[in-house]
C-alpha positions as CSV (number, residue, x, y, z in Angstrom):
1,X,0.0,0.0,0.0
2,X,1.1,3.7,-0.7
3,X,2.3,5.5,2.5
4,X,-0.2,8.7,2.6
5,X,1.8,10.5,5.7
6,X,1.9,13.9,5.0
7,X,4.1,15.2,2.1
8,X,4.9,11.7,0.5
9,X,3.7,12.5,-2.4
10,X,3.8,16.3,-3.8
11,X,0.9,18.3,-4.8
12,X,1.1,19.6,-8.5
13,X,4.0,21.3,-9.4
14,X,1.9,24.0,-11.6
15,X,0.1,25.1,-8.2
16,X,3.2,26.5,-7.2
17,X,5.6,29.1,-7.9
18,X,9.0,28.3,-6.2
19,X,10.1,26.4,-10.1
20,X,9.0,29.5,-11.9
21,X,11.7,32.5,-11.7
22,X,9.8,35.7,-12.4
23,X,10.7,37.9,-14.7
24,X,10.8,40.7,-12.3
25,X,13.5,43.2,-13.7
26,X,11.1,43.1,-17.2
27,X,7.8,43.6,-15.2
28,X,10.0,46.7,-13.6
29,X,10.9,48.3,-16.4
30,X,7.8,48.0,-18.7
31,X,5.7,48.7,-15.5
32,X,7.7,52.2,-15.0
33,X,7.5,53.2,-18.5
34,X,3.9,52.6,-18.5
35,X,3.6,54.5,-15.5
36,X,5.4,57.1,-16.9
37,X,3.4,57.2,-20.4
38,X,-0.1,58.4,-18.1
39,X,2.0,61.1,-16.8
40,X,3.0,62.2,-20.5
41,X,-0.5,61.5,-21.7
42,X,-2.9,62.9,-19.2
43,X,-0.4,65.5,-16.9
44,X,1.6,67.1,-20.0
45,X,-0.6,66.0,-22.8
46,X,2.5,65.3,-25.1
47,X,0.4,63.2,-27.4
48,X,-1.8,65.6,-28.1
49,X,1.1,68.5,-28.6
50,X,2.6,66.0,-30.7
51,X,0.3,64.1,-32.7
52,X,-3.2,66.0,-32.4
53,X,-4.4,69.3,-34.6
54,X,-2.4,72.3,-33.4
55,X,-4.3,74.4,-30.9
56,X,-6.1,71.3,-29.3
57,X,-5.2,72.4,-25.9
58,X,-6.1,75.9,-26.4
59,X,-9.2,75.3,-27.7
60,X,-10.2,72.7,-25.3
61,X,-8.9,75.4,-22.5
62,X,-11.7,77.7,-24.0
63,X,-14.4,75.6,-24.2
64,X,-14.3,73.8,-27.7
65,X,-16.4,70.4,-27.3
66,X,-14.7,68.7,-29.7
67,X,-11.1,69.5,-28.1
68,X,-12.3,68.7,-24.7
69,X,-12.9,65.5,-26.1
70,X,-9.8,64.5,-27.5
71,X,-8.5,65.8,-24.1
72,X,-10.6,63.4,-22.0
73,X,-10.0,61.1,-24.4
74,X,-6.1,61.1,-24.1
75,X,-6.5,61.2,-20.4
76,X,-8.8,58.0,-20.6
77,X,-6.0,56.3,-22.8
78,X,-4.2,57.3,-19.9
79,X,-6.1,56.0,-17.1
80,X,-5.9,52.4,-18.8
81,X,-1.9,52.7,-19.3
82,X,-1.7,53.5,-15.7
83,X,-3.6,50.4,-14.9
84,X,-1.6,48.4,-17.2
85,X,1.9,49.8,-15.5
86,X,0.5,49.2,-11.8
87,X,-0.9,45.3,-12.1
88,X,3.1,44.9,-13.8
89,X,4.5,46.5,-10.9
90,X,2.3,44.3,-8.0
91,X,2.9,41.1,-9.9
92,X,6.3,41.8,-9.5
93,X,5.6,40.8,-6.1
94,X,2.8,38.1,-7.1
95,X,4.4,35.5,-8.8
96,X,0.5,34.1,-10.1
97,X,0.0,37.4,-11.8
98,X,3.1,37.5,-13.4
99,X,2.9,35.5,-16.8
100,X,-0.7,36.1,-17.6
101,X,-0.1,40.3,-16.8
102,X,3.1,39.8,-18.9
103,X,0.9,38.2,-22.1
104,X,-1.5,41.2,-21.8
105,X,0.8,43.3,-22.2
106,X,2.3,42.3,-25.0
107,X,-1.2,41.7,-26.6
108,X,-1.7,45.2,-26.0
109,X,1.4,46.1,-27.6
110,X,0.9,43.9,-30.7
111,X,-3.2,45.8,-31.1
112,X,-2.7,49.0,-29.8
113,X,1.1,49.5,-30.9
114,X,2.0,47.7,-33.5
115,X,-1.5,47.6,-35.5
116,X,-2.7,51.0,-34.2
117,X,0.5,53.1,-35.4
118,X,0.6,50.8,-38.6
119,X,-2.8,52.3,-38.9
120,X,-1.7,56.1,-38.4
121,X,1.4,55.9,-41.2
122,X,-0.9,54.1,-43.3
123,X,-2.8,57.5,-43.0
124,X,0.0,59.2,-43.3
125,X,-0.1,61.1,-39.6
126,X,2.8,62.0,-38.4
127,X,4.7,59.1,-40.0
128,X,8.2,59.5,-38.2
129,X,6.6,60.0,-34.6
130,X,4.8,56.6,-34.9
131,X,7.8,55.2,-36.6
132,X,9.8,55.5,-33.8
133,X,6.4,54.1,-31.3
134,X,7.0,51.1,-33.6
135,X,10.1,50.5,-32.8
136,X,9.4,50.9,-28.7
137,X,6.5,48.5,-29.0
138,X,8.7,45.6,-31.0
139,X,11.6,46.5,-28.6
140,X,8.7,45.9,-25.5
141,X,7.7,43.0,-27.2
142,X,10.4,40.9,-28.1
143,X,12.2,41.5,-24.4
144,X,8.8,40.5,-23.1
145,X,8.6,37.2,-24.9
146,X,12.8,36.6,-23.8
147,X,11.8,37.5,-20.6
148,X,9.1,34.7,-20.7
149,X,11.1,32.7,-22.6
150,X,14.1,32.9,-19.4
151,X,12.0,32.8,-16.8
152,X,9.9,29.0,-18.3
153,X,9.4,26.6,-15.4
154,X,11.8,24.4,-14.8
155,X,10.7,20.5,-15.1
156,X,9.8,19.0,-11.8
157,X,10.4,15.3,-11.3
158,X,7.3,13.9,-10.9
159,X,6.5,12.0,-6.8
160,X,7.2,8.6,-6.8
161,X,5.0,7.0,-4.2
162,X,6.0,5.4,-1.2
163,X,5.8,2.2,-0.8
164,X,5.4,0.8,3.0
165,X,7.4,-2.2,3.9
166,X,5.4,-5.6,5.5
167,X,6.5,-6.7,8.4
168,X,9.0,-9.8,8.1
């Protein structure tokens, strides 16, 4: 018969997180820069300076409803990067948030970078500006999937089962 003391035979290895090293340092950095995008999009409005109709600000400043919406729109945008940045930042510290927040992100980058600024050149807005967004959402991307790719679980023998000994 199989011994069923306590801790003789392991509980699923996937139900645990002491195999699976974190990509922490990743989480981090994309978590900080995400953080730091609401700040440029809702505090100093650079999108908008950058990539919106000149005067936006001034005219959402005196009243125009149609500039107030971009604004709130921007700062909406915002809100959600924000959101994005914080979860990456805590599942630096919870190891069963980490590979699922680390896929959203990246699908985020892949729709609303990668697709979304394809969109705008294809437009032809302000083709260098989202040139260069291209190039931080593939550089997000790619060190995302190596930093999934380093931090894979490692393979966990699986329990052998004790077997109790009869009595001579």
């Amino acid at each position: 018969m199989a011994d069923v003391r306590s801790g003789a035979v392991a509980h699923d290895a996937t139900m645990t997180n002491e195999n699976f090293r974190r990509p922490t340092p990743w989480m981090q950095i994309v978590g900080t820069f995400y953080v730091l995008q609401f700040v440029m999009m809702a505090v100093v409005r650079a999108p908008i300076r950058m990539f919106g109709p000149s005067g936006t600000l001034s005219k959402a400043a005196a009243g125009d409803t149609l500039a107030r919406f971009v604004v709130d729109t921007w700062t909406i945008f915002g809100l959600e990067v924000l959101a994005v940045g914080v979860v990456l930042l805590i599942a630096t510290r919870r190891g069963e948030l980490a590979v699922g927040a680390i896929w959203t992100v990246l699908a985020i980058e892949v729709g609303r970078g990668l697709i979304a600024d394809s969109y705008m050149i294809a437009r032809g807005i302000n083709v260098a500006g989202y040139l260069v967004w291209i190039v931080i959402h593939s550089t997000v991307i790619v060190s995302g999937l190596l930093a999934l790719r380093a931090s894979r679980r490692v393979p966990v023998a699986a329990p052998q089962p004790v077997i109790a000994r009869s009595s001579p």
